[in-house]
C-alpha positions as CSV (number, residue, x, y, z in Angstrom):
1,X,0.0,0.0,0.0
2,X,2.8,2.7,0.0
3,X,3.9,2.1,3.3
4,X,7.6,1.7,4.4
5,X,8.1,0.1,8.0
6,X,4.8,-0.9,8.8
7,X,5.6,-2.2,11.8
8,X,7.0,0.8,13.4
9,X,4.3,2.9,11.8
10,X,1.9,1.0,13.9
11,X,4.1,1.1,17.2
12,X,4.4,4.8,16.7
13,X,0.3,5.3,16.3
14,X,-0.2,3.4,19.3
15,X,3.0,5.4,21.2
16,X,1.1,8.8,20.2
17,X,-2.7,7.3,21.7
18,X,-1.1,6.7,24.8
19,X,0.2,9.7,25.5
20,X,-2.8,11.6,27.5
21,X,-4.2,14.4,26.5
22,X,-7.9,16.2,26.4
23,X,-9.5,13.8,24.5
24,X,-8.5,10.6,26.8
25,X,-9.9,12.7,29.4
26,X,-13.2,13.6,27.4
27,X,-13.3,9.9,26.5
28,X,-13.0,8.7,30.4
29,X,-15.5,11.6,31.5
30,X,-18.2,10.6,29.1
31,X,-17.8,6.5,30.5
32,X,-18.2,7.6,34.1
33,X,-20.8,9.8,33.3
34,X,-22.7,8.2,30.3
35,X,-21.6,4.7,30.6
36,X,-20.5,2.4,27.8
37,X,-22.8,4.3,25.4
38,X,-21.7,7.9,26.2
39,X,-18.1,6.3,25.9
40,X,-18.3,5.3,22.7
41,X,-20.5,8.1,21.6
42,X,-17.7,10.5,22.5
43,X,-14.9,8.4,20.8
44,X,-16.7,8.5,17.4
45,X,-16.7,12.4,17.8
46,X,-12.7,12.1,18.4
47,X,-12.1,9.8,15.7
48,X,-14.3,11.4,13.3
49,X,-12.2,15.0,14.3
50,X,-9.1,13.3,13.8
51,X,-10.4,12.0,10.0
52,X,-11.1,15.4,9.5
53,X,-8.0,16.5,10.2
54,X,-6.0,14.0,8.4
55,X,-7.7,14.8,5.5
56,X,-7.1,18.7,6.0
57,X,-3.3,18.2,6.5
58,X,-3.0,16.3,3.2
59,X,-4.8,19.0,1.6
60,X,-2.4,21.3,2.5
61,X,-4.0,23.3,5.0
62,X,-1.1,23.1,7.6
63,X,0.7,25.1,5.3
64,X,-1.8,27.6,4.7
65,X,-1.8,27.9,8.7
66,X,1.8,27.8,9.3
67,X,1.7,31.2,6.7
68,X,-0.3,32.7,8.5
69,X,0.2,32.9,12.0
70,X,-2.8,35.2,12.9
71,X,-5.2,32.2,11.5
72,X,-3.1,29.6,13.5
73,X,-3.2,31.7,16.3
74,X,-7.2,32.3,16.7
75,X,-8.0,28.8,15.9
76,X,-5.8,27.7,18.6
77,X,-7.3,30.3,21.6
78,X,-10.4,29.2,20.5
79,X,-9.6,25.9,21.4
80,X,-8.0,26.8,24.3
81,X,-11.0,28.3,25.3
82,X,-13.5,25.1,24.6
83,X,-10.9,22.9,26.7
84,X,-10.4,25.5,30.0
85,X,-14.9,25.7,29.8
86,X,-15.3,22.1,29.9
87,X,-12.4,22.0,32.6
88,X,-14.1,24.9,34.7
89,X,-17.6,23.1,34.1
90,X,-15.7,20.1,35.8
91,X,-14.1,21.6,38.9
92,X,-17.5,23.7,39.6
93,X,-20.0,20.6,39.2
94,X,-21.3,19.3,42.6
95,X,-22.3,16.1,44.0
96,X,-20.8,12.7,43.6
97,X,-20.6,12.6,39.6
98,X,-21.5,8.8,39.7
99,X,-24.7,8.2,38.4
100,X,-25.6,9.2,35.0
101,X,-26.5,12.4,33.7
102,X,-29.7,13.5,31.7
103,X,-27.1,14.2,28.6
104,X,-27.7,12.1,25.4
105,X,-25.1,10.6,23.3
106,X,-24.9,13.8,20.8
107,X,-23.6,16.3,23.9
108,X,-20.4,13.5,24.0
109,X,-20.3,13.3,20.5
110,X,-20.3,16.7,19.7
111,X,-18.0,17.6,22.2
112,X,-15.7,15.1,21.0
113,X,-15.4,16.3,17.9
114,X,-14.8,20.0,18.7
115,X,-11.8,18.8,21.4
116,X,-10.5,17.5,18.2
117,X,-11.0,19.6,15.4
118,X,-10.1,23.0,17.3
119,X,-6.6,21.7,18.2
120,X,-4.7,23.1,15.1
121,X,-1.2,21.3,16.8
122,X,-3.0,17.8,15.4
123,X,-2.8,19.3,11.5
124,X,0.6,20.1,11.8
125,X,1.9,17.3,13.3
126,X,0.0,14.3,10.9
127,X,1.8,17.2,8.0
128,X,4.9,16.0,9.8
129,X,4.0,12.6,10.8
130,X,2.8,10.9,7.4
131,X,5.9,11.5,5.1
132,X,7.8,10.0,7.9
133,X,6.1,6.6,6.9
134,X,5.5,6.6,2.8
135,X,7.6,5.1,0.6
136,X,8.2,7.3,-2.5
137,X,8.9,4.3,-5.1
138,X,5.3,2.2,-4.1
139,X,3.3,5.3,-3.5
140,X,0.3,4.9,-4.3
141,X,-1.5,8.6,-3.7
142,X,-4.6,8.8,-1.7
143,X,-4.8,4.7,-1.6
144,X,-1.9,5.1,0.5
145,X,-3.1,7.8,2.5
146,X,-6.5,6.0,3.3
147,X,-4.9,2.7,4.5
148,X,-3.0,4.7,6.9
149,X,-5.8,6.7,8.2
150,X,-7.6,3.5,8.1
151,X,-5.1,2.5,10.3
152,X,-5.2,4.8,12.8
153,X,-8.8,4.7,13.1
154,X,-9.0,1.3,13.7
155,X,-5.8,1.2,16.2
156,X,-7.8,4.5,18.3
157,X,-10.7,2.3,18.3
158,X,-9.1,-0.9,19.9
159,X,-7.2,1.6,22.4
160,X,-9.8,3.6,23.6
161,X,-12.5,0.7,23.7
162,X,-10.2,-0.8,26.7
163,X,-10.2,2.7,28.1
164,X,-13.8,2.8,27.5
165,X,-14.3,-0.9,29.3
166,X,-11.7,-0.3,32.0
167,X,-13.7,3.3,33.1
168,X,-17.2,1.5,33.0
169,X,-15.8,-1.2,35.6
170,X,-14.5,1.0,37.4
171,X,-17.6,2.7,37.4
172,X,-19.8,0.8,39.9
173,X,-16.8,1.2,42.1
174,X,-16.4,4.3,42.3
175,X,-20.2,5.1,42.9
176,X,-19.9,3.6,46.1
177,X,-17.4,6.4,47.5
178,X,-18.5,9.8,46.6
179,X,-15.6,11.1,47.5
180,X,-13.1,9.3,44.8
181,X,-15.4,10.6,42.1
182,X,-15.1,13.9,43.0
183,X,-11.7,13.4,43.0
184,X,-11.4,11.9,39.5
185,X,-13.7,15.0,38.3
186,X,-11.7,17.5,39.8
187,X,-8.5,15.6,38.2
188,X,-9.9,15.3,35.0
189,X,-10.9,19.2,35.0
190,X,-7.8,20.3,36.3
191,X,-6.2,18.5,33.5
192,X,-8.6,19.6,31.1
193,X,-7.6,23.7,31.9
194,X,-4.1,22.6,32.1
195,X,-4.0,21.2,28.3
196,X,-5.9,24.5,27.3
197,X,-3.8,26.8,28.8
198,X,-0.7,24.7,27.2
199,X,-2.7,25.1,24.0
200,X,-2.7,28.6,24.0
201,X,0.6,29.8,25.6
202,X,3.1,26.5,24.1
């Protein structure tokens, strides 16, 4: 398919997933608070951001925001922005957290897929990322560019369905001691304002 060093392509992908950031933390927040369903729910929003931005960076548009740093810039506050809310909403909510929440699947989905598609880092770094991995003599054009977002799709979806799993079973645990779900929020918040305010200022 156009792919040099497959293997390492895939270590790398899986390397990148588990580093966290906002969107593990979106994903786990939608388990505990939506259950398998809202889990789910939320990572479709992620992974159809992330699509969205593969597709964007082979179209060029990194460039186009690399040359012009105002454009970069106010796509990336506004993101900064979404993340520190959600974060705020977090640390300010009340009660135990543990039960489920009158929110249907679209809030997680949506909000999934604006975590993703106003980090502008995640254009420029696929940009980077994909010629890393093509090999220029079996190149097939946007063949070879599908399998590997293929790829990553389905690798994101294997990784965050045990994230997904791991949260719901821990779930029922958690309900039983108020106070180690209001830990986990505030966590999850603080992190949350943390990756927005590195967003913005990094």
């Amino acid at each position: 398919m156009g792919i040099s060093d497959l293997p390492t392509f895939v270590v790398a992908v899986l390397v990148f997933l588990a580093i966290p950031g906002p969107g593990t933390f979106a994903l786990l927040t939608a388990t505990a608070r939506g259950g398998v369903r809202g889990g789910y729910a939320a990572f479709f929003g992620l992974a159809l951001g992330d699509q969205v931005l593969l597709w964007l960076a082979a179209g060029g548009v990194a460039a186009l925001l690399a040359a012009n740093p105002m454009l970069f810039r106010g796509v990336q506050w506004l993101g900064a922005v979404y993340l520190v809310w959600i974060g705020v909403q977090l640390l300010r909510r009340r009660g135990d957290g543990a039960g489920r929440v009158a929110m249907g699947n679209g809030h997680w989905f949506g909000q999934g897929v604006l975590i993703t598609l106003l980090n502008p880092k995640a254009v420029l770094f696929y940009m980077a990322f994909f010629p890393l991995f093509i090999d220029p003599a079996q190149h097939r054009g946007v063949t070879t560019f599908a399998a590997m977002a293929g790829l990553i799709g389905l690798l994101g979806l294997l990784y965050c369905s045990l994230l997904i799993l791991a949260g719901h079973a821990l779930r029922a645990r958690v309900a039983r001691d108020p106070r180690i779900s209001r830990w986990l929020r505030r966590i999850a918040g603080a992190c949350l304002v943390g990756f927005g305010v590195r967003l913005a200022f990094n």
